[in-house]
C-alpha positions in Angstrom: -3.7 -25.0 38.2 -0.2 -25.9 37.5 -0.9 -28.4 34.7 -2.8 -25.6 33.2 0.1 -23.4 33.4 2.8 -25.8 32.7 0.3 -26.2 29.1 0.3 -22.9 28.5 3.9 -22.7 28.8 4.2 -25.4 26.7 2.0 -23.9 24.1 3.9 -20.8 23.5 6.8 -22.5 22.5 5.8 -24.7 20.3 6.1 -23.1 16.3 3.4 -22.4 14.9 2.5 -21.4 11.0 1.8 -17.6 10.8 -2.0 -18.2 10.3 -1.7 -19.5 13.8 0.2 -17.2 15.2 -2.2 -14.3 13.6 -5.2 -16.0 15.5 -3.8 -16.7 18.7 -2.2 -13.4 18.9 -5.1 -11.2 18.0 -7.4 -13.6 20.1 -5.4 -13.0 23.2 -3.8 -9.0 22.4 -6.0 -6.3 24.9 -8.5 -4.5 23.1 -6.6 -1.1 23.1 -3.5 -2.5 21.2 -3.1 -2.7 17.4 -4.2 -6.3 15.9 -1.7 -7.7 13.4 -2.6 -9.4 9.6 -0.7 -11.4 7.7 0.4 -8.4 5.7 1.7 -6.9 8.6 3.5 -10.0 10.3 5.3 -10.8 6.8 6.4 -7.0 6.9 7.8 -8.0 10.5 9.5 -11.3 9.3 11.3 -9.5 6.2 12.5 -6.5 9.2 13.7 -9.1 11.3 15.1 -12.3 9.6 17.3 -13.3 12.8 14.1 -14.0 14.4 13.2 -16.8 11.9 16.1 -19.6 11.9 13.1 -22.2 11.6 12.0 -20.7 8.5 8.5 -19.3 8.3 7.4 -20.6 11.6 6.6 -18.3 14.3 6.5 -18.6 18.2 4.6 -16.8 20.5 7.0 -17.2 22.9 9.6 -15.8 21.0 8.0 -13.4 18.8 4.6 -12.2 20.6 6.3 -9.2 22.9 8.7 -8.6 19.8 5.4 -8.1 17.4 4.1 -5.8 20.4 6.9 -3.8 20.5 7.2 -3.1 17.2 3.5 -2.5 16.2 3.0 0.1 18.7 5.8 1.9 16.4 5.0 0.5 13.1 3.1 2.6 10.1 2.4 1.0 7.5 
């Protein structure tokens, strides 16, 4: 159980292109929430540059909750 968690951790903060990030996040997002698309998570990037110091790579540690957040309030 631990290794599996200490993975897991290990997986989320890892960069990851935005293809990657799009899968895993809608794979893994509850049903009842908003799923993202590339148009949608590029809009995100351009909002919130300071985010992306590793250029276009994403983290679903760092950016999941953020992308969340911000859908639940975002209209496109």
């Amino acid at each position: 159980m631990m290794k599996r968690r200490k993975q897991e951790e290990d997986l989320s903060i890892i960069r990851i292109s935005l293809g990657a990030f799009l899968d895993s996040y809608n794979k893994n997002i509850p049903a009842a929430f908003p799923r993202a698309s590339i148009s949608i998570l590029k809009k995100f990037q351009s909002v919130y540059p300071a985010l992306f110091k590793h250029g276009d790579m994403w983290s679903l540690a760092v950016h999941r909750k953020k992308v969340i957040d911000w859908l639940s309030s975002y209209r496109a």
